[in-house]
C-alpha positions in Angstrom: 0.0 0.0 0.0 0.9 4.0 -0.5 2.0 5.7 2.5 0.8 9.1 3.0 2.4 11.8 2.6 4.3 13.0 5.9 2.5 16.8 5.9 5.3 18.7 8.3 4.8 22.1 9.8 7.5 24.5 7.7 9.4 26.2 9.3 8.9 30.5 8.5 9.2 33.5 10.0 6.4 36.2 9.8 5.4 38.5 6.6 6.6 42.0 7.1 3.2 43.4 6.4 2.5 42.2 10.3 5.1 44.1 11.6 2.5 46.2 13.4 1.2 43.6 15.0 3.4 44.7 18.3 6.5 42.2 18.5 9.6 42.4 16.7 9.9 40.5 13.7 12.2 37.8 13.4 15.3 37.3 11.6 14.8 36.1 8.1 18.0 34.8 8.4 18.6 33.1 11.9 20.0 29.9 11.8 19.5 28.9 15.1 18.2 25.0 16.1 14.9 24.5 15.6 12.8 21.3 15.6 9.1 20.7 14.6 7.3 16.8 14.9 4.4 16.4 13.6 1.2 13.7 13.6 -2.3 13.2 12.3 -4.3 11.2 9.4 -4.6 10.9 5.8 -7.0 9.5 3.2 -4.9 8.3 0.9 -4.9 5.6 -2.9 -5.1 2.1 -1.5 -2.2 1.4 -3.9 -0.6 3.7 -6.2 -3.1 3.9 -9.5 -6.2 2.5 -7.2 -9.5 4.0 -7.1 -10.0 2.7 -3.3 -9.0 5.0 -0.3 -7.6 4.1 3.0 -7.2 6.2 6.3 -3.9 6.2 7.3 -1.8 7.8 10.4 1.5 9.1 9.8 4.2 11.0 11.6 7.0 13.3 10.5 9.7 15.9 11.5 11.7 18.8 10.5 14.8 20.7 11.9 17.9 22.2 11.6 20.8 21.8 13.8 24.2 23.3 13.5 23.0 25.2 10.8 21.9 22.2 8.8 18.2 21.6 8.1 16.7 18.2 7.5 12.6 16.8 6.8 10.7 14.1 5.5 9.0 14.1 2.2 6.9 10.9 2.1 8.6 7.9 3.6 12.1 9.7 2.7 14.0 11.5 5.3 16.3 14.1 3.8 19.4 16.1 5.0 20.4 19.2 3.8 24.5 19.5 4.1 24.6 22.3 3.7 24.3 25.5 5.4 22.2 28.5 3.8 24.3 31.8 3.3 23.0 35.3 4.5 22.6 35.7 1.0 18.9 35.6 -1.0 20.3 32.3 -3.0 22.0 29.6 -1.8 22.9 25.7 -3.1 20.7 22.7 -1.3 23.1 19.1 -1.3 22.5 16.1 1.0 21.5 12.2 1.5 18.3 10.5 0.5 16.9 7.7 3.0 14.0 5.8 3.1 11.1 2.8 2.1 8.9 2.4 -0.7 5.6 0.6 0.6 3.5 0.5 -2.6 1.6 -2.9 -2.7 3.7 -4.4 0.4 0.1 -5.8 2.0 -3.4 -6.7 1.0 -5.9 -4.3 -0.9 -9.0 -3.9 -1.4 -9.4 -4.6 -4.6 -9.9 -8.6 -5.5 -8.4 -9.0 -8.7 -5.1 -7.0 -7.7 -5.0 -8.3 -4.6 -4.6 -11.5 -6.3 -1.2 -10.8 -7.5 2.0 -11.7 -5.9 2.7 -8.6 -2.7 5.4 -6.7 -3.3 8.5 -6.5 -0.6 9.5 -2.9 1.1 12.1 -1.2 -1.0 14.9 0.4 1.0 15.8 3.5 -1.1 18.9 5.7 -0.8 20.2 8.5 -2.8 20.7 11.8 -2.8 19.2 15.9 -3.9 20.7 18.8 -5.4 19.0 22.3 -6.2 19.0 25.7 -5.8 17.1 27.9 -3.0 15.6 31.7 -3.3 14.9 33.7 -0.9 12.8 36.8 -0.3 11.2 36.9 -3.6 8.0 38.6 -2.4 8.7 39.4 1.4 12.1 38.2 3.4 10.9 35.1 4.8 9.8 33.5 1.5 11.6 30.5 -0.4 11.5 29.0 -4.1 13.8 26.0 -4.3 14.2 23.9 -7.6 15.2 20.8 -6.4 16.0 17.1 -8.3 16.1 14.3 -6.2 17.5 10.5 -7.4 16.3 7.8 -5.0 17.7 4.0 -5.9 16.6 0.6 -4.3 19.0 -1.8 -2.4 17.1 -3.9 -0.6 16.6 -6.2 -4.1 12.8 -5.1 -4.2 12.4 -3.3 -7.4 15.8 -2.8 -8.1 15.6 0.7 -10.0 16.0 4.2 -9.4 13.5 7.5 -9.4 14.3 10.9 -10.8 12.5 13.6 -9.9 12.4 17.1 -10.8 10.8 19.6 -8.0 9.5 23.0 -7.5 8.5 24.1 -4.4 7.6 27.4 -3.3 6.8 28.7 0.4 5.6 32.3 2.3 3.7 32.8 5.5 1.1 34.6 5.2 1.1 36.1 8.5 2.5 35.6 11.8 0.3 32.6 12.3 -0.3 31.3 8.9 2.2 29.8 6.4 1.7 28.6 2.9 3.5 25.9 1.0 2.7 25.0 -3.4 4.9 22.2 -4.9 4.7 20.8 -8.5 7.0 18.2 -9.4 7.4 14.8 -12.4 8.5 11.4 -11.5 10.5 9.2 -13.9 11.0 5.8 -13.2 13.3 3.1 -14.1 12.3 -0.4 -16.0 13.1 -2.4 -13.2 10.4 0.0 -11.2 7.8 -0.2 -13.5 8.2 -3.8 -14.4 8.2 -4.7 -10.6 4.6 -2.8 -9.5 3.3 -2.6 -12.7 3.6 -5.5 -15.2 1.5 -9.0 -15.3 3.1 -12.4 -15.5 1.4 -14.9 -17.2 1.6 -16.2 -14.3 0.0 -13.3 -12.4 -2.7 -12.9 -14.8 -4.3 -16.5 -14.5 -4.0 -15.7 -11.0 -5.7 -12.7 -11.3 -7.8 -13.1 -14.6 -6.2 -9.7 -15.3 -4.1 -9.5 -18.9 -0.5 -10.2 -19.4 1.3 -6.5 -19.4 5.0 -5.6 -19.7 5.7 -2.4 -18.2 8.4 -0.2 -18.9 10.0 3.0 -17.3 9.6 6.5 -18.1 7.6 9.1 -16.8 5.4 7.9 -14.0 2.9 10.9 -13.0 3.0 14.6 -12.4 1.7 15.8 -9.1 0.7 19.1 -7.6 0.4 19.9 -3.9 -0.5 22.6 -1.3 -0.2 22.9 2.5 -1.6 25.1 5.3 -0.3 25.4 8.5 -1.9 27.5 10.4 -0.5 28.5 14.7 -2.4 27.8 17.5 -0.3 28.7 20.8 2.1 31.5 19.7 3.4 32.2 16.2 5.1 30.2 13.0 8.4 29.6 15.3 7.4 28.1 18.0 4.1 26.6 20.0 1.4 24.0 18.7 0.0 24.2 15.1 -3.0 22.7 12.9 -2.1 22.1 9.8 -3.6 20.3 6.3 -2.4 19.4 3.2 -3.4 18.1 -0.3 -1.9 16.4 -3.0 -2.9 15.5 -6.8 -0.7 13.3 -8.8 -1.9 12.0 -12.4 -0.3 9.1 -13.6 1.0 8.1 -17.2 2.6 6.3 -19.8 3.2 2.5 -19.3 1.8 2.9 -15.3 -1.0 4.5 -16.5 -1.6 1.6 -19.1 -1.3 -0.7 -16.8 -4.4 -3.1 -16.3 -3.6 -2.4 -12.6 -4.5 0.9 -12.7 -6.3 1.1 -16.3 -9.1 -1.5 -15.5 -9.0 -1.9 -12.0 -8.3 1.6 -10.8 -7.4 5.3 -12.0 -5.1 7.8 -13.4 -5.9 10.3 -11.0 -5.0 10.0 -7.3 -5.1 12.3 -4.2 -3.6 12.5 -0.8 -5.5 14.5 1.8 -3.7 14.9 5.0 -4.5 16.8 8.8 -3.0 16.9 12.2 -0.7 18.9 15.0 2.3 20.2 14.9 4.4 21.6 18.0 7.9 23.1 16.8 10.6 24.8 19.6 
C-alpha cells in the first residue's frame, strides 16, 4: 500500500506586512536549532493507481541543527549538508533515505489483490538544487530541487528521478503557505516490478498479461496550510492540512492495474498537530 504523505509544519518566520502587529519581527535569516514533529491522518490511494482509499496515520519531522536543516517528504528523510548563506540564494546538497511501501500488503481490490505482494524497497540517494529567498517578502523561499532515489534492498531494483518546485511564504505571523509541483521518472526495473503481469499473475488474477516499462510515471501538484495555534510560526502548537494531486502516465497508466482496476488520478489529503521549539 501508499504511505501518505508526511505533511510537516514548515518552518517560516512572519510576513513583514504584520510588523504592526506589536512584536519584533524575526530574523529572516537566523539559523538557530529548531525542531518541529508532527502527527495526524490521511486518506490516501489504497495502492498507487487504485480507485479505493484508505485512512492512514503518519508522523514526520523537521529541523535544523548546526546550521543544517533536515525533513521528510513521504517515507524519505532528507538532509540538507549544507548551510544556507545570508545571501537571498543559496545551493541545497545532502543524502536520500527511506522505504517504498506500494503494494507491500493486502488491498482492497480482489483481482489486484490476487497478485504476488510486493516487498519494502529500501531507497537511498541523494538531492541537489537551488534555493531563493525573499522573492516577495524576506521570509519566502522558491527552491528547484531534483532528487534520485535508488533501491538496495533487491525489491524493485531501480532508481527514481524527480524534478521539483517548491515554493513557500507565510502569510502572517500565524499562517504559512506551501505550493509544490513536481514529475516522476522511473526506471524499468520500477515499473516492471509494480506494474507488469506475468502470465503467471494474470491466470491468477484473470487480469491480462502487461509488460511495463519506465519513463515518466505521473506529475503531481500539492499545497499545505499550516496555520499557529499557541504563539506564532516559530514556536508553540500548530493545525495544519495538506493536499496532493498526482496523475499518472505512460506504461503505469496503461497498466491493467491501474487502467481497469483503478485510476489515473490519485489524491492524498492529510490533517493533524504540529508543535515546533
Amino acid at each position: 500500500m501508499v504511505r501518505p504523505l508526511l505533511f510537516a509544519a514548515l518552518l517560516a518566520g512572519a510576513s513583514p506586512v504584520f510588523a504592526q502587529a506589536g512584536a519584533p519581527l524575526p530574523d529572516p535569516n537566523d539559523q538557530s536549532d529548531t525542531f518541529t514533529i508532527a502527527a495526524g491522518g490521511a486518506l490516501i490511494p489504497d495502492y498507487e493507481g487504485s480507485d479505493d482509499s484508505e485512512f492512514m496515520p503518519f508522523a514526520a519531522i523537521r529541523g535544523r541543527v548546526s546550521g543544517f536543516e533536515f525533513y521528510m517528504r513521504e517515507t524519505h528523510l532528507y538532509v540538507d549538508l549544507l548551510r544556507q548563506p545570508s545571501s537571498g540564494m543559496d545551493f541545497d546538497f545532502g543524502p536520500i533515505v527511506g522505504v517504498r511501501l506500494n503494494r507491500t500488503g493486502s488491498v482492497e481490490d480482489d483481482f489486484v489483490d490476487a497478485l504476488p505482494e510486493r516487498d519494502m524497497a529500501f531507497e537511498v540517494g541523494a538531492f541537489a538544487g537551488i534555493s531563493f529567498h525573499g522573492l516577495t517578502n524576506p521570509y519566502d523561499e522558491l527552491s528547484l530541487r531534483l532528487d534520485f532515489k535508488h533501491d538496495i534492498g533487491g525489491a524493485h531494483g531501480s532508481s527514481i528521478i524527480s524534478p521539483n518546485i517548491d515554493f513557500g511564504t507565510p502569510l502572517s505571523r500565524r499562517t504559512y503557505l506551501g505550493l509544490s509541483a513536481g514529475l516522476d521518472f522511473v526506471g524499468d526495473g520500477w515499473a516492471d516490478y509494480y506494474y507488469s503481469v506475468s502470465p503467471a499473475d494474470s491466470i491468477a488474477s484473470l487480469l491480462p498479461v502487461y509488460e511495463a516499462e519506465g519513463g515518466m510515471k505521473n506529475w503531481r501538484l500539492g499545497a499545505l496550510i499550516n496555520q499557529s495555534i499557541t504563539g506564532d510560526l516559530t514556536g508553540g502548537f500548530s493545525i495544519f492540512a495538506g493536499a496532493n494531486y498526482s496523475h499518472l502516465s505512460g506504461d503505469i497508466a496503461d497498466s491493467p492495474i491501474v487502467d481497469l482496476r483503478g485510476q489515473r488520478s490519485q489524491w492524498q489529503l492529510a490533517a493533524g498537530l504540529a508543535y515546533t521549539w
